[in-house]
C-alpha positions in Angstrom: 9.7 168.7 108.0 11.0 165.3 107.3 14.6 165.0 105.4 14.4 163.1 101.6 16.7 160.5 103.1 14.1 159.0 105.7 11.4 158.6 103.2 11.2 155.0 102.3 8.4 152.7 100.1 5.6 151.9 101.6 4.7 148.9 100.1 8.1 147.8 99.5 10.1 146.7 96.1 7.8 146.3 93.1 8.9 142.6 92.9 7.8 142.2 96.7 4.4 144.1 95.8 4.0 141.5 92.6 4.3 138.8 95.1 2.0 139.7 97.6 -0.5 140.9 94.7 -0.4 137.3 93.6 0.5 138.6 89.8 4.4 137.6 90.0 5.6 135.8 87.4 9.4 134.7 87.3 11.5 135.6 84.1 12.4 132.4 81.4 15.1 130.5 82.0 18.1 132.1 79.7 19.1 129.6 77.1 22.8 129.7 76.8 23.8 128.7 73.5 27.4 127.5 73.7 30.1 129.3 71.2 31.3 127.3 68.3 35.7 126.9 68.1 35.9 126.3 64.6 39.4 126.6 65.4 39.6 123.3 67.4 37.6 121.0 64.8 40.2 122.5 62.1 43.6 122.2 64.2 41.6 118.1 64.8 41.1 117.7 61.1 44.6 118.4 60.8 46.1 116.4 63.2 44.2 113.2 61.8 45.7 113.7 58.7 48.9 114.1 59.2 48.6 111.1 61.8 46.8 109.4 58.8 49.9 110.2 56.6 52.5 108.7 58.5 50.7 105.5 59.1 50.0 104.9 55.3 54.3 105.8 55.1 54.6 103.3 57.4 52.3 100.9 56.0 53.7 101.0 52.2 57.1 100.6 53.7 59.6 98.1 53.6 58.8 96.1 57.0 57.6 93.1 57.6 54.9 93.2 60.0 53.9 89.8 60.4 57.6 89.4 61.7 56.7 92.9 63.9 53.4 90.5 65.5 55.5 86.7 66.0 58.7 88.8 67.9 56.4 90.8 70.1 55.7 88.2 72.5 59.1 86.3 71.9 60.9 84.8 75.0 64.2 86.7 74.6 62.1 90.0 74.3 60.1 89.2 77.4 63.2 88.1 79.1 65.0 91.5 78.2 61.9 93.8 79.1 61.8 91.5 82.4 65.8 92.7 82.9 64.5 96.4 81.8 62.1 96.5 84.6 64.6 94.7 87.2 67.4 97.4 86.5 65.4 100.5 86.4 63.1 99.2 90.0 66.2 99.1 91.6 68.6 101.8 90.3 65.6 104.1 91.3 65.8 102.6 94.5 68.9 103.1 95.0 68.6 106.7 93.6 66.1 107.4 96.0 68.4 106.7 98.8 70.8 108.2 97.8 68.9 111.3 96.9 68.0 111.8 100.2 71.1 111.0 102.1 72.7 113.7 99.8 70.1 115.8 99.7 69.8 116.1 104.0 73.7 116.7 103.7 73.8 119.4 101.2 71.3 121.2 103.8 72.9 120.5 107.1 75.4 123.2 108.5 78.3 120.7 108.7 80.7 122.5 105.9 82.2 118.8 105.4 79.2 116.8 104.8 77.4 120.2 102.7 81.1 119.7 100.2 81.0 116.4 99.8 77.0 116.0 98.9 78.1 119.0 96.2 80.9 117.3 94.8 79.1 114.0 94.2 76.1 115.7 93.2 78.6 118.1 91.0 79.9 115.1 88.9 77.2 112.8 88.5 74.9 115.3 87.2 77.9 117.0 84.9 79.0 113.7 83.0 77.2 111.7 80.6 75.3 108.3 82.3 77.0 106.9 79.2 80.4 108.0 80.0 80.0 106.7 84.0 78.8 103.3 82.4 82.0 102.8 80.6 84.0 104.3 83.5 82.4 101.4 85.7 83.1 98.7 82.9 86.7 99.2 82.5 87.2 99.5 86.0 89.6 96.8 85.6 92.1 98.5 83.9 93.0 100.5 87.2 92.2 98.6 89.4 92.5 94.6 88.7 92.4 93.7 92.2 88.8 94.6 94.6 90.7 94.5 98.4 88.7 96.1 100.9 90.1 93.6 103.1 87.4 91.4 104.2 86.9 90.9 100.7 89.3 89.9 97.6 88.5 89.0 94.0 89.4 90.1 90.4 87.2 93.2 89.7 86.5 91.9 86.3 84.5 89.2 88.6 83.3 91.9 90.5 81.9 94.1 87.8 79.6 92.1 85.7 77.0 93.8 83.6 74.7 93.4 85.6 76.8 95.1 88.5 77.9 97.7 86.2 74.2 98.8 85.2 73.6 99.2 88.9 76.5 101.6 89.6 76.2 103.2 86.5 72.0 103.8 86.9 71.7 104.0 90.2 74.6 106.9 91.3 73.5 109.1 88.3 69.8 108.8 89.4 70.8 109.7 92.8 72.6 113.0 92.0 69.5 114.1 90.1 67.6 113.0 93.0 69.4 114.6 95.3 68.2 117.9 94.0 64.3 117.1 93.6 64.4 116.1 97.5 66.3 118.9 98.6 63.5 121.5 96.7 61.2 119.3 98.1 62.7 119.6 101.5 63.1 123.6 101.0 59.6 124.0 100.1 58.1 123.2 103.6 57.8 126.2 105.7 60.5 126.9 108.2 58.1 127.8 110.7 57.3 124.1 110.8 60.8 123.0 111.8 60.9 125.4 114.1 57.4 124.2 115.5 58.5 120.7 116.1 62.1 121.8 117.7 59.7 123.6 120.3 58.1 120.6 121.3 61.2 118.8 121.9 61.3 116.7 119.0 65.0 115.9 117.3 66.5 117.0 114.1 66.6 113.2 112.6 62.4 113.1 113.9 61.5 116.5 112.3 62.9 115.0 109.4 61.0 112.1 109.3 58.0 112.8 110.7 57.1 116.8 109.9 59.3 117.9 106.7 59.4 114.9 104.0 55.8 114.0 104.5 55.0 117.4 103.3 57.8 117.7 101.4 56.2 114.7 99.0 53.9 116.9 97.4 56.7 118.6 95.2 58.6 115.2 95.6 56.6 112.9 94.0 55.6 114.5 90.6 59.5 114.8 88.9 60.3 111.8 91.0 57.6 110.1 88.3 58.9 111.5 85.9 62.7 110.6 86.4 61.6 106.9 86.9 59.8 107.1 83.2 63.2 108.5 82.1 65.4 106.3 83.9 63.6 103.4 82.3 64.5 104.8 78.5 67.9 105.7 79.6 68.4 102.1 81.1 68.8 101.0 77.1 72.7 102.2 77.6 73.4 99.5 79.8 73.6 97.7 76.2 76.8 99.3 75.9 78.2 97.4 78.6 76.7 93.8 77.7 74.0 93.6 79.9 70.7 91.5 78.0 68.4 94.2 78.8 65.6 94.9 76.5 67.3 96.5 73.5 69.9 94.2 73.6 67.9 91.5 73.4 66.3 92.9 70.1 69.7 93.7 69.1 70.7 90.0 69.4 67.9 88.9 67.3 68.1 91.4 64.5 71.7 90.5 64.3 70.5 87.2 63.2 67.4 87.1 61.4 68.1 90.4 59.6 65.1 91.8 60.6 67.0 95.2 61.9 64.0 97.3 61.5 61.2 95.0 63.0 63.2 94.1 66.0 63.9 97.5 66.9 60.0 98.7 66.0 59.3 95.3 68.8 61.4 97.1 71.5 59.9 100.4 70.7 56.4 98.4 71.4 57.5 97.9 74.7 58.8 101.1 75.6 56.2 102.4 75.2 53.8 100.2 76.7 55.7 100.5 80.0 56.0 104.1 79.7 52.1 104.8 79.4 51.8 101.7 81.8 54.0 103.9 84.8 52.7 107.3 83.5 49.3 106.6 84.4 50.9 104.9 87.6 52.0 108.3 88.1 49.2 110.4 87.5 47.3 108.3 90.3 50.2 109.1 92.8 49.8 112.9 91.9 46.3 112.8 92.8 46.4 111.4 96.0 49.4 113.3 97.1 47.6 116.6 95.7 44.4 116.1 98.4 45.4 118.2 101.1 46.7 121.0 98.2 43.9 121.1 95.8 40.1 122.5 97.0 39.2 119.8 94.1 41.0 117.0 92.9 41.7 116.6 89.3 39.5 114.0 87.0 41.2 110.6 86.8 41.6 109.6 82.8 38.7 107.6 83.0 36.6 110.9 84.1 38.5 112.6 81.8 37.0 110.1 78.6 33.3 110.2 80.3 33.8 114.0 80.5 34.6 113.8 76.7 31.9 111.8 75.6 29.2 113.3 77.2 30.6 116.7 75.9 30.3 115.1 72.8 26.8 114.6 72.9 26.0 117.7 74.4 25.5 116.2 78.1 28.0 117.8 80.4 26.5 117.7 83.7 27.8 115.1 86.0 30.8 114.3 83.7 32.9 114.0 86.8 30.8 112.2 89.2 
């Protein structure tokens, strides 16, 4: 008596027996007909029409646009976009160092060093960068003389505009970036530290060599994004007479009259230096995100092919 649970086919699957009978034939290759998002080519046709709309309001208004075309390329505009990038390079340089310096004290166990990183961190994130410019212009009125003792002067000497952008940029950045480096710092495993204290290695060396390097991952993406914001907010040093950009299209309006086309000029360049660090930024993402990612995301110019091809209905290899 054999059991119903050893009895097995003789011959095998039928697809097997169609195989060896010679009279297999594979199925048709399914045609996948991609759905249609009505939605999307609506919500586009929108778009382009409101973006339609407020370039004809634009168009039929009162500016001069030839006057928009001769001031873009003027030498006091490229002069003040020149001091734009100057002050905003090195206030995020100096927000960068500070950033970490504060950020390493806020975590070390000294109570002292852990207050003081707070309340620097406290007030230059809980004023206005506005404010702290002025602050740093008037200077002067309480104190009039700079002694530090190897050095003497006026501090209305001291504190020029240029000076006074400096301080005022470059401390507020660093509070902020005091806080991106410390939850960049945070976000490496403590097992890591640990790690590296067992093979003999120093605090200041674990630091350097094991912690920031993976702590640039989460680092680097806000860090962009404070330098695109640090390079708007650096139009307030105007406030406090430094030629910067703005100023500079300030000074001409002031004197030609052309209010609106001089300010459209700076807004020109804003932008253009924006998009200009943005895609800067992107590229910095990307090559930070490679030990992270399983794939790495299209650059934009994958991104247009990707696009184009979808348009005419040839995906494959979009991203190669």
């Amino acid at each position: 008596m054999t059991d119903k649970f050893d009895k097995t086919p003789a011959d095998g699957p039928p697809a097997r027996q169609a195989v060896d009978k010679g009279t297999y034939t594979p199925p048709e290759q399914i045609k996948a007909i991609p759905v249609r998002h009505w939605g999307r080519w609506v919500s586009a046709v929108i778009v382009v029409a409101l973006l339609g709309t407020l370039i004809y309001s634009f168009s039929q208004g009162d500016v001069n646009w030839g006057t928009v075309g001769d001031l873009i390329f003027d030498d006091r505009i490229v002069r003040g976009m020149g001091a734009t990038l100057l002050i905003s390079v090195l206030s995020m340089l100096i927000g960068l160092v500070l950033g970490i310096l504060f950020a390493v004290m806020r975590l070390s166990k000294n109570p002292v060093t852990g207050a003081v990183a707070w309340l620097y961190i406290w007030f230059f994130r809980g004023t206005p960068v506005y404010v702290q410019l002025l602050l740093w212009f008037n200077l002067a009125l309480i104190f009039p003389i700079l002694n530090l003792g190897f050095y003497k002067d006026e501090m209305v000497d001291v504190m020029t505009p240029f000076m006074v952008a400096l301080l005022g940029l470059g401390l507020n950045e660093g509070a902020y970036m005091a806080e991106i480096v410390r939850a960049g710092i945070q976000s490496v495993d403590e097992g890591q530290t640990e790690a590296s204290h067992a093979l003999g290695m120093s605090n200041s060396k674990t630091m350097r060599r094991i912690v920031l390097p993976q702590a640039m991952r989460v680092i680097v993406p806000p860090t962009g994004n404070e330098f695109i914001n640090l390079l708007k907010t650096s139009s307030l040093v105007s406030a406090v007479q430094y030629t910067e950009l703005l100023r500079a299209a300030q000074n001409i309006g002031s004197t030609s009259f052309a209010i609106m086309e001089t300010l459209l000029v700076a807004s020109v360049w804003y932008l253009a230096l924006t998009s200009v660090f943005s895609v800067g930024q992107y590229y910095v993402e990307r090559h930070y995100a490679r030990g992270s990612l399983r794939q790495l995301p299209p650059t934009p110019w994958q991104r247009v092919k990707a696009n184009l091809l979808n348009v005419t209905g040839k995906r494959e290899g979009a991203w190669s």
